[in-house]
N, C-alpha and C positions, 0 to 999 in steps of 0.2 A: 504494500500500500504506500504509495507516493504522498510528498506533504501536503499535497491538493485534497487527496480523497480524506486523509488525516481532517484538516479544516472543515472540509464538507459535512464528513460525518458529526461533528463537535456541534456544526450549525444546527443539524439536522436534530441529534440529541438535543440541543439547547432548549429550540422549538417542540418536541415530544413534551419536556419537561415544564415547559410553559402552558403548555394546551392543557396538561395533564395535573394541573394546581387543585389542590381541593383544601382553598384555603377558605373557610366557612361553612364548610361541607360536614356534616355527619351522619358516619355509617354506622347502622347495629349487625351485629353480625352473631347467629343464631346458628346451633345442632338442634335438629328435631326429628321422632321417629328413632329406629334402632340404632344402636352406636354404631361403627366399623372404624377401624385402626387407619391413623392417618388423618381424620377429623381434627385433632392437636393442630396437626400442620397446618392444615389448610385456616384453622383459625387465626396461630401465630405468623402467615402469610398477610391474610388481610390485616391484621393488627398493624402490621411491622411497615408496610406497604402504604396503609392508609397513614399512617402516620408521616411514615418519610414524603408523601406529597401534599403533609401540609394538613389531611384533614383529622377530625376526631371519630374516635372509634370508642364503640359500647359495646360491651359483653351485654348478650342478652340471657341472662339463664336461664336453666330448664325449658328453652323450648317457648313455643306459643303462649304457654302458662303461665312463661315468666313475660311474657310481652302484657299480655292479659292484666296480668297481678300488679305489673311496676314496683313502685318502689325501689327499695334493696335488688331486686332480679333484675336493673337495668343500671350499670355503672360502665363508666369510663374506665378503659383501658389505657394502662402504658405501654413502654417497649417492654419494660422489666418484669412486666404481667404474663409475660407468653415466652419467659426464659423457659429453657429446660423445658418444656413440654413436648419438644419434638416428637422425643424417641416413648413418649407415651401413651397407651391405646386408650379408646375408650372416647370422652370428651370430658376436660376440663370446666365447661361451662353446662354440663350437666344437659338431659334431653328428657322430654316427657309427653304422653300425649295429651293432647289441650279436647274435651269435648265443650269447653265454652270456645274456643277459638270458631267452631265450627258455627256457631251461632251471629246473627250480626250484631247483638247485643255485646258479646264479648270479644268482637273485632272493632266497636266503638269503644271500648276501655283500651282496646292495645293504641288505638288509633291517639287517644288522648295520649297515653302516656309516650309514644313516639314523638307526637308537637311538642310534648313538653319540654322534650329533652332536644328539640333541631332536629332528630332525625327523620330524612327523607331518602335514604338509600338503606334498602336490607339486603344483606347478603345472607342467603341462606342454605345451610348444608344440609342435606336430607335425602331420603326418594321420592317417589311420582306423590305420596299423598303430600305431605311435606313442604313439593315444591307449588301445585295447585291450589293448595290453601294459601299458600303467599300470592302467585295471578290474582284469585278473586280478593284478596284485601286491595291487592294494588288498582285492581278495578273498579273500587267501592270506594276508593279513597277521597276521591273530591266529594263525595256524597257523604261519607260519614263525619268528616269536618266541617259541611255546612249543618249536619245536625246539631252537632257537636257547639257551634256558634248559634244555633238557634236555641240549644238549650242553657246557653251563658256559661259554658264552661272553657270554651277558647273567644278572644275577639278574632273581628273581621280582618287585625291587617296578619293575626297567625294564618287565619286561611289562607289569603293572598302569598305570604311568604311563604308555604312548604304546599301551593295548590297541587303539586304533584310526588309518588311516588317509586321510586325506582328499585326494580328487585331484578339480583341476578342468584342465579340456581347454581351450587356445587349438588353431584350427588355424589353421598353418601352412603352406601348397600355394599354389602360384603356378596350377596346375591347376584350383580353384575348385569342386574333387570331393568336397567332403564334405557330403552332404544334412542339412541343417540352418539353414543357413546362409545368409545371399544372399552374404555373400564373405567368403572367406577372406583372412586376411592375406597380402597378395603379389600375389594376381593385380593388382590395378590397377597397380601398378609394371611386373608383364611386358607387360599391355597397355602401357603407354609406350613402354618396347621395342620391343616389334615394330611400334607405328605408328610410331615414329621412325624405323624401317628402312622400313617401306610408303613414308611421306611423299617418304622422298629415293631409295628403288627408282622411286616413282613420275613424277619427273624425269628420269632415264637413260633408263627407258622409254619416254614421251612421245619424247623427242628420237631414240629411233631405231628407232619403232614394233615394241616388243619384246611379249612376251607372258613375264610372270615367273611362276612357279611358288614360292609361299612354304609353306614348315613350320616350321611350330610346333609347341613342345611340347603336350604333350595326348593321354598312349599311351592311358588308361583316359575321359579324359573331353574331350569338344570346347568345352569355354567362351570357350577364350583364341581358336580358330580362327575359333568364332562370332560373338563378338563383335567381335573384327579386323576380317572378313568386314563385319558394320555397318559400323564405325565406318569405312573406307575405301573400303567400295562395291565391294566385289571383285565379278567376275564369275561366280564358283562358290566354293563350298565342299565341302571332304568331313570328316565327321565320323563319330566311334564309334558313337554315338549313334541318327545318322541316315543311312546309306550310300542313296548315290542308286538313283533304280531301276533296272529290266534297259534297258540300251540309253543307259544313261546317257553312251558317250561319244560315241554320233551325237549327242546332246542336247547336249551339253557345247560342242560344235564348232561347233554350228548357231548357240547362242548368244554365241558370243564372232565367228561371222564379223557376223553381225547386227550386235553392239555395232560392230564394224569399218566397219558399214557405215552406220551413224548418225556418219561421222566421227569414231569414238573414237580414237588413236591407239596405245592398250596395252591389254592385259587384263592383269588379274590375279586368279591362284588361288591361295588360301588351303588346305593341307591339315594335319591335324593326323597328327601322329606316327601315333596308332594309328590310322588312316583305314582301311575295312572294305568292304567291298561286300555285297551280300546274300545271301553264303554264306561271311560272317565270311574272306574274302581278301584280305589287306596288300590297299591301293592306294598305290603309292610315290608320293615325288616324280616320278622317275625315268621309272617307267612314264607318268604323265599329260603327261612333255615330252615323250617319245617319241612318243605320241599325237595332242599336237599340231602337232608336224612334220611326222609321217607323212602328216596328214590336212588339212592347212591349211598347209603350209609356212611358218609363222612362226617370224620368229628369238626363240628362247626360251631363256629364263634359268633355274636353278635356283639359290636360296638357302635354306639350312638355318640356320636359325638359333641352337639349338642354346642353351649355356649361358649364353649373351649376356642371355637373356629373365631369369635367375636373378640378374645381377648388377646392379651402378647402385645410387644414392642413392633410398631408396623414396621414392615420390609421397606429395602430402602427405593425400590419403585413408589410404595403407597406415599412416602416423604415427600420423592420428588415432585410425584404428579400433584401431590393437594398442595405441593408450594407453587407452583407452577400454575396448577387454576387459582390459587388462591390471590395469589398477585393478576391473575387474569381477568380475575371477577373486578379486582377495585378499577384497575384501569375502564373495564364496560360499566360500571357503573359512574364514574365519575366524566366518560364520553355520553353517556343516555341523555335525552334532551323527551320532554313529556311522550314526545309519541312514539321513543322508543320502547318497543314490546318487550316483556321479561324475556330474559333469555336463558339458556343454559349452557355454564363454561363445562366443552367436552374436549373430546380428546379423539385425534381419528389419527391412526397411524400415529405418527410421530408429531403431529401438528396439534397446537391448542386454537380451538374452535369454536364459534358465539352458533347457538343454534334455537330456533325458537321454542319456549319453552313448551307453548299449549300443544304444538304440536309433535315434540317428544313424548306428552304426558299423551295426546292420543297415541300416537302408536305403542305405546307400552300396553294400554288398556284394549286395544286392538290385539294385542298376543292373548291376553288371557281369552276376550270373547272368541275367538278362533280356537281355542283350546276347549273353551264349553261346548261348541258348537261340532268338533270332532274334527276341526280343520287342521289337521295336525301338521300337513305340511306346508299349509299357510302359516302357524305358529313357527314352525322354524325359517323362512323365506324370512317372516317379521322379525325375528330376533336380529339379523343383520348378516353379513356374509359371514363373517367370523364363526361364527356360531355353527352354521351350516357347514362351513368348512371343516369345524374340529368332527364335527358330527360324523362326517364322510370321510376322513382322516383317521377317526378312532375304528369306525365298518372296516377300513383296509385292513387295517396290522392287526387289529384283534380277532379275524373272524377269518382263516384259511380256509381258499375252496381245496377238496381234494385233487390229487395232480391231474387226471384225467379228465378234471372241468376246465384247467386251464390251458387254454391255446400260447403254444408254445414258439417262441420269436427268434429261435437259432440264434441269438445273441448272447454271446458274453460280456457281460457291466465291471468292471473291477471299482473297487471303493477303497480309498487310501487317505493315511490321516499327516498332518504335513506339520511342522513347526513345536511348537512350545505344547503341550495339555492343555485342554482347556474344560471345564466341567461340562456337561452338555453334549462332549463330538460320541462318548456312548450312542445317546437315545437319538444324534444322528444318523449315524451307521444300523441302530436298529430300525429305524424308517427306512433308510433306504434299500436295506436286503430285503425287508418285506412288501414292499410297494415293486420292487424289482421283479420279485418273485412272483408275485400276483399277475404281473404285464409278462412273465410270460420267461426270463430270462435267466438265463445261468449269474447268478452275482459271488463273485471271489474275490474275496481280503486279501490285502497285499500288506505286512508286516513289516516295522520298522522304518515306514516312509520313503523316500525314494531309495534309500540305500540297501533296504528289503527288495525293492523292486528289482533295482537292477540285480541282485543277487539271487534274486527268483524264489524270492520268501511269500509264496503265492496257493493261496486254496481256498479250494468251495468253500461257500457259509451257506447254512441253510436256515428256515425258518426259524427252528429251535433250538439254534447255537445262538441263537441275539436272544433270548427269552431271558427277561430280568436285567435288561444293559440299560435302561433307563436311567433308572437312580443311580450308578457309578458313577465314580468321578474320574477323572483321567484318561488315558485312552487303553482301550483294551488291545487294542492290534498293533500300539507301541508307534511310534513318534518320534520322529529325530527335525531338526533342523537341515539338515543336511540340501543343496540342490541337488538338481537333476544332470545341472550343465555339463560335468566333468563325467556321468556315464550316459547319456544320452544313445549311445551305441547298443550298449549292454538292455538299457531300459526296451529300445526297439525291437531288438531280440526276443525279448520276455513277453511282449504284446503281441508278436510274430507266434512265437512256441503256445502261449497261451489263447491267441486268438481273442484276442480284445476288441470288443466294438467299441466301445464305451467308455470314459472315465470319469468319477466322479471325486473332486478331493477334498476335503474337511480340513481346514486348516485356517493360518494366519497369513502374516506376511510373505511368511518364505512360503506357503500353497500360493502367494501372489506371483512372488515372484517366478517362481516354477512354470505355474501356468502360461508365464511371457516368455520362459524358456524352451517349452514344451511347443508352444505355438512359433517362436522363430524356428523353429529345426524341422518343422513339417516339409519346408521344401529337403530338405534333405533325407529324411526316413518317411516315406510313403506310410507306415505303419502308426505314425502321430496323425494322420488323416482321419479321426474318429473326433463325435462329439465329445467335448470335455467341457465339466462346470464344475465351479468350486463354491462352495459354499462356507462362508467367514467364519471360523472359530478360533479367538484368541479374547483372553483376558485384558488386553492394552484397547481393542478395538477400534482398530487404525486401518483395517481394510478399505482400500480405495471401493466406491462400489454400494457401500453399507453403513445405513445409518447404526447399525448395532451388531453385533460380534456372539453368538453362543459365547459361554461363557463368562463375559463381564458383566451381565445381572451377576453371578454368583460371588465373583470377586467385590464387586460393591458391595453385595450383604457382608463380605467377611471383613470388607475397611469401616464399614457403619454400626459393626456390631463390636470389633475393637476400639474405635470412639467410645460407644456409647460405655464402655468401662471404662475407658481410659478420664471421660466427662465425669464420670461417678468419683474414681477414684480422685481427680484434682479438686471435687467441689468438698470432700470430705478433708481435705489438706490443706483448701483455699489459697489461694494468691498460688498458682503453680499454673505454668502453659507450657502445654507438649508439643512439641513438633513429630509429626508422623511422615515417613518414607513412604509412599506408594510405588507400585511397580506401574509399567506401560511407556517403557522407551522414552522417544521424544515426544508421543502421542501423552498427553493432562488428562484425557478424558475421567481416570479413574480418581486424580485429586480431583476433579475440578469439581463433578459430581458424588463425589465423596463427601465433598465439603457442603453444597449443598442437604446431603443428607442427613451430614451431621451435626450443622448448625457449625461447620466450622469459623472463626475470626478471619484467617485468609488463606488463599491457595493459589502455591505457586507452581506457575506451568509452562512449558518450552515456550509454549504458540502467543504466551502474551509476552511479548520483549518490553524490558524495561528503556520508557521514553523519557528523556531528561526535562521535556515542555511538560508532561504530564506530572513531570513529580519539583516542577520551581515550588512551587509555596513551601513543599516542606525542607526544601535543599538548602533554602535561604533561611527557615527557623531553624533548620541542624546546625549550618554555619557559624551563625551567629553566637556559639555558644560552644566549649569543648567537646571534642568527638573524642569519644574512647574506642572508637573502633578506627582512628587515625593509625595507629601501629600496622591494622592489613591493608591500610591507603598506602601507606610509605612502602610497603614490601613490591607492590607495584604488580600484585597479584588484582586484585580487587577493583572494580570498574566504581568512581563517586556515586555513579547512579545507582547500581545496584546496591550501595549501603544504604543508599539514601531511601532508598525503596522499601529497604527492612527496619529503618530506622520507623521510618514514618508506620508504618507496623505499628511497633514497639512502643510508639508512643499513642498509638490505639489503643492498645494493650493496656497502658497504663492509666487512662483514662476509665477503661470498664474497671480496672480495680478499685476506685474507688465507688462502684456502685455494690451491687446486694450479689452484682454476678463474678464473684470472684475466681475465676478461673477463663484459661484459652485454650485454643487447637488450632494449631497450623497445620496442613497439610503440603507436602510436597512432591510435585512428581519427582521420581531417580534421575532424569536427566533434564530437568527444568534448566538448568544454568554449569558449564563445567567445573567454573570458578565457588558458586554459590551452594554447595556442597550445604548436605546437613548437619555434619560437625563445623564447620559454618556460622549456619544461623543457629544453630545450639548455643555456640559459644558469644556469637555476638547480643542476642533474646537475654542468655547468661549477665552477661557484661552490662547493657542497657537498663536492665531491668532489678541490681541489683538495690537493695532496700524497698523494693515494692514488690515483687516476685521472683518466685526460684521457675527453672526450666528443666523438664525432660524430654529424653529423645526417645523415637521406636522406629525402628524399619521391620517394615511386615515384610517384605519378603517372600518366599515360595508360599508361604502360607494362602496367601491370593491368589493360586492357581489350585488347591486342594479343595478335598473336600467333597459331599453332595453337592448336586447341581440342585437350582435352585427350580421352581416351578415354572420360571419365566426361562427358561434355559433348556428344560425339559423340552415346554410347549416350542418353543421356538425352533430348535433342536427337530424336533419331529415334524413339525409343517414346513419347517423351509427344505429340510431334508425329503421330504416327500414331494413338494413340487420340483425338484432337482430332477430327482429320478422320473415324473412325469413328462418332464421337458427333453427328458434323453428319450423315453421310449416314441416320443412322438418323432423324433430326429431319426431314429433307427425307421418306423415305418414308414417315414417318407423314402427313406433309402433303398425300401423294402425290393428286392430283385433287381436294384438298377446295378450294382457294384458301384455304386458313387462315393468318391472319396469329400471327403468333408475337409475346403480349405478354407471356404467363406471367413470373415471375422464373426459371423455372429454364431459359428459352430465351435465354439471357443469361448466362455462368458464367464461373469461372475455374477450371482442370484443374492441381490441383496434388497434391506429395506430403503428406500431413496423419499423421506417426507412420508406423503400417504401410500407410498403405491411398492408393489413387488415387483422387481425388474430384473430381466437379465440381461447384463452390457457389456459388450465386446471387449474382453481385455484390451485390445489395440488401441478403443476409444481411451480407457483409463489409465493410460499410460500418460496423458495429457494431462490429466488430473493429479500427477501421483508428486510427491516432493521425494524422491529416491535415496536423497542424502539423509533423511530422517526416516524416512520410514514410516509417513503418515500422506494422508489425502490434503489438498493443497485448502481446501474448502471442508472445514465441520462443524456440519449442523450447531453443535451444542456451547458452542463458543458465543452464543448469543444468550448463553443464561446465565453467562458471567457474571453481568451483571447482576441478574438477579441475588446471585451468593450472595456478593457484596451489600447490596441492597441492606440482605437479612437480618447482615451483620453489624449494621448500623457504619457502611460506609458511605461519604456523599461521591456516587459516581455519576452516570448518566445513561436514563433506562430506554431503550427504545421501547416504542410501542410496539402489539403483533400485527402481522401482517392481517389477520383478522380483524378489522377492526367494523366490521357488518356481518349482521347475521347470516348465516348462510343457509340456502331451501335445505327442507331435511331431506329432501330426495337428491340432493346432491351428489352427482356419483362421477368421477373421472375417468377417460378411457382405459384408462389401466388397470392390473389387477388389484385390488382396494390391499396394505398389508396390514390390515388388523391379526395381532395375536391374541 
């Protein structure tokens, strides 16, 4: 970026920030309806938000009731009021259901006590009931303050000054039932849940060949069943949604003695609360253990799981997104002018999105009437692609036809896993053997990554050698770093001997790089003339191509979950700030969104260089007075700007210590700076901050590449895995009889998420895109929520607006493939 664009954008910021003033302005901001994890956040966003632009902010407590009630159940918020609540589930500000709210008697008491206090903007976190109850107040509004003044209880010039009110919608549902959306705040937290209970159900049961029976929440909608179902490979599912067909429990039994009989040791079935049959009849827990006793004499378990799913520290997905709507909400509400319509801050793909509220709350209650009504495939169409897709997703890989149903494609697929481990490339590999399998194809693992390959470390997989690869972590077919370039001969051969159509690779960087290797050497080995895709798997998630990486959800929970002790342990010490080591190359992604999740003070990372214009005011208050970190000035090691950059830190730092929030966290990426090392800023945080705070340091380390894969790694993992292997069998049948060699660029791709939509894009194109010398994409996405960290953290930076900044129709749909997970 040139000094022009530098200017420009500064101007352009300036003006966001100007337009975006809510200095007079007061917002309440309300939980109502069931808790779900991540409500915290989404609170202490608007609070933090609303404040840093100038306006006042009220906790509304308990919900409608406490709007209702006033008094005490409506107070002004600070910053220091929504400390520490991050990493806590539930809501702070308590939630209840209001049957006076429903009434317009008790919407003219809320209404009083909102003029009373200046508020004309509600931010409101809930579901579909929740958010409709807030529409019709905001539609009643002018009406219940002329009552209100005609019974002497407000004057005319209060009506005139708050004649209108503005309401924007987060929703809150751990259920994942509100059509608009791809998630709701909560659900990934309950998904954690319940696979935390799957993972260690699924050890009891192995060891004494059990068959468990799990419920989950999910009375109106089967998300969290479905997706469960995924991400641990259950042997059935029943959902609202989708109730199996007639004769479903001869089915049901044939399949789990099968599974039994491929050596599997357990089954397990997933059912959600409102589970239905095809004449809308409960199917219980209860009833499906009994069944499979009756009919299989297996020793079976029943677990309910029950409020468990509702509670716990939310995941650091549920953090980011409620900080993310949550700052999204104030800015649409502080742009609404009377005739803007409530809206709802959603989430589609990767983009945050204003969407109308009434008619989100219709199509929601459009899934259940189509569910009364037995319109079952109408009910899943309504739930949104996403839904549809796990749906048909979860049909493939759980449900083998026998081989003689399957038309057979004289193809061989090989699948190879490339670079670092990453949690997640399992449950990829086991989608794509059995999606392969199903279309018809020979599919063979290739072991130890290209240096397996070329040594012809190569053999069939079959169904039930991937059975239970989900939840691992690591890679089971082993993984080197290694390229291709230096046997590229040897590799030929192996594709030659082995008869390769196809190649699929699961990796990181070096699968990037590989794949630009694999593709320049086709003019030279005829036998590289096959479809190849790769599909992003690395913990740094720095694939050009892809807005996300398998495996870096899992790595973030394990940096937000080390905070979240590391935060415990300083607040119990007081006056103590950590500096924390992230891994991810040159690529920030995982400080930067770490930080983000963890409520961190600041995060430093490659991609933002420190600018000497950006950091005058504090270079000239350092100046001005002794530097003790003058000694690594003089060594001639240490650039002014970059002390000055940590100084000004530090004297952040030292500012929050004299409030109630006595402690910090820094994060840092591993290669942010060569010079600016963590022993480093250890010692200079040390040095700076002596008589006000002491400093620790942690590098996590491999620890961030370990572990269970998380839910969002799973699912990711197995659908983008699965359309991989779709997108080759269609490449193989085009080919079908012609002998065509495949040199094209676009038979050569990488399948990633890009904004909304699932793409695959010609390596050749991305090589345009790519910064080589770092090993990161020249352009990413997330570098634009920088600011918001900062924000959180009570920094004065400069926030752009989103590109949303109009509602968008809720039929909205772009030519591309939508990539909701």
């Amino acid at each position: 970026m040139d000094d022009e664009d530098v200017a420009n954008r500064k101007v352009s910021f300036r003006k966001c920030l100007e337009h975006l003033s809510g200095a007079g302005k007061a917002i309440g901001v309300l939980t109502s309806g069931g808790d779900a994890q991540g409500m915290n956040a989404a609170v202490r966003a608007v609070v933090r938000m609303g404040i840093y632009v100038g306006a006042k902010v009220y906790f509304i407590y308990e919900g409608y009731q406490g709007m209702v009630d006033g008094d005490r159940n409506i107070v002004e918020a600070s910053w220091e009021s929504v400390s520490s609540i991050l990493q806590v589930g539930g809501t702070i500000i308590g939630s209840a259901r209001c049957k006076a709210f429903r009434t317009r008697e008790g919407r003219l008491r809320a209404a009083h006590n909102l003029v009373q206090r200046g508020i004309t903007n509600l931010c409101v976190i809930g579901g579909d009931g929740s958010l409709t109850g807030a529409n019709i107040f905001r539609k009643e509004w002018s009406g219940l303050l002329e009552e209100l003044a005609q019974n002497g209880e407000i004057d005319k010039e209060q009506v005139q000054k708050h004649s209108y009110l503005n309401v924007v919608g987060m929703v809150g549902s751990i259920d994942n039932d509100f059509c608009g959306t791809d998630m709701t705040i909560g659900t990934d937290s309950a998904l954690h849940r319940i696979i935390e209970v799957v993972d260690a159900i699924m050890t009891t049961a192995q060891s004494h060949q059990r068959t468990f029976v799990l419920e989950v929440m999910g009375r109106h909608c089967g998300y969290l069943a479905l997706v469960s179902a995924l991400a641990c490979g259950a042997d059935w599912v029943f959902l609202p949604e989708s109730p199996p067909e007639e004769g479903w429990q001869e089915n049901m039994c044939i399949k789990l003695s099968e599974n039994r009989a491929r050596k599997k040791r357990l089954n397990i079935i997933i059912v959600a609360e409102g589970a239905i049959d095809t004449q809308n009849k409960p199917i219980t827990s209860e009833q499906i253990k009994e069944l499979v006793v009756k009919q299989l004499g297996y020793d079976t378990r029943v677990t309910i799981l029950g409020h468990v799913q509702r509670g716990g520290t939310p995941s650091a997905f549920d953090r980011i997104l409620a900080s993310r709507m949550g700052v999204e909400a104030v800015v649409a509400l502080l742009q609404a002018t009377p005739e803007t319509p409530a809206c709802v801050v959603s989430l589609s793909g990767n983009q945050a999105v204003r969407l109308p509220l009434v008619e989100c709350v219709q199509m929601t209650q459009d899934v259940q009437r189509a569910m009364d009504e037995r319109r079952f495939k109408d009910a899943v169409r309504l739930r949104g692609r996403s839904f549809e897709s796990n749906l048909n997703t979860y049909k493939r890989l759980a449900i083998k036809l026998p081989d003689d149903q399957i038309v057979k494609s004289n193809c061989n697929v090989a699948i190879i896993n490339v670079g670092a481990p990453a949690a997640g490339m399992n449950a990829a590999v086991r989608s794509a053997v059995r999606v392969g399998i199903a279309d018809g194809h020979k599919m063979l693992a290739i072991y130890d990554g290209f240096e397996g390959f070329a040594k012809g470390q190569i053999k069939e997989i079959g169904w039930g050698d991937v059975g239970g690869w989900t939840g691992q972590g690591g890679s089971i077919l082993g993984t080197k770093r290694t390229l291709p370039g230096k046997s590229l001969e040897d590799i030929a051969a192996q594709m030659r001997k082995h008869s390769i159509n196809a190649l699929l690779i699961v990796g990181g960087f070096e699968a990037y790089l590989g794949l630009l290797e694999l593709s320049a050497a086709r003019d030279k080995y005829e036998e590289l003339c096959v479809p190849m895709v790769m599909v992003p798997a690395t913990v740094s998630n720095n694939v050009p191509g892809s807005d996300f990486s398998i495996g870096a959800d899992t790595a973030l929970n394990t940096i937000t979950d080390t905070c979240d002790r590391i935060k415990q342990s300083a607040s119990g010490t007081k006056r103590r700030v950590f500096i924390i080591e992230t891994m991810g190359g040159y690529c920030g992604y995982l400080a930067n969104m770490g930080g983000l999740a963890a409520g961190a003070d600041a995060a430093y990372i490659f991609e933002e260089p420190f600018d000497i214009r950006d950091l005058q005011s504090s270079f000239r208050k350092a100046t001005s007075r002794p530097c003790s970190a003058s000694a690594y000035l003089r060594s001639g090691t240490w650039t002014r700007t970059t002390v000055m950059t940590t100084e000004s830190n530090v004297e952040h730092l030292t500012e929050k210590m004299k409030t109630t929030i006595q402690r910090g966290l820094v994060l840092r990426n591993e290669s942010c700076n060569e010079n600016y090392t963590t022993d480093f800023i250890y010692q200079l945080y040390s040095e700076e901050g002596k008589g006000v705070f002491d400093c620790r340091k942690n590098v996590l380390g491999h620890m961030q590449q370990g572990g269970a894969p998380s839910p969002f790694d799973r699912n990711f993992g197995t659908k983008i895995s699965a359309r991989a292997m779709q997108w080759i069998s269609t490449k193989l049948k085009e080919a079908l009889g012609k002998g065509k060699r495949f040199m094209s660029d676009d038979s050569i791709c990488v399948l990633g998420i890009s904004k909304r939509n699932l793409l695959f894009q010609p390596v050749a194109q991305l090589r345009q895109e790519t910064d080589f010398e770092h090993r990161i994409p020249k352009e990413q996405w997330w570098l634009k929520l920088r600011p918001l960290m900062k924000i959180l953290a009570k920094y004065k930076v400069s926030y752009e607006v989103s590109d949303s900044d109009q509602l968008e129709p809720m039929h909205h749909r772009g030519h591309e493939e939508p990539a909701a997970i």
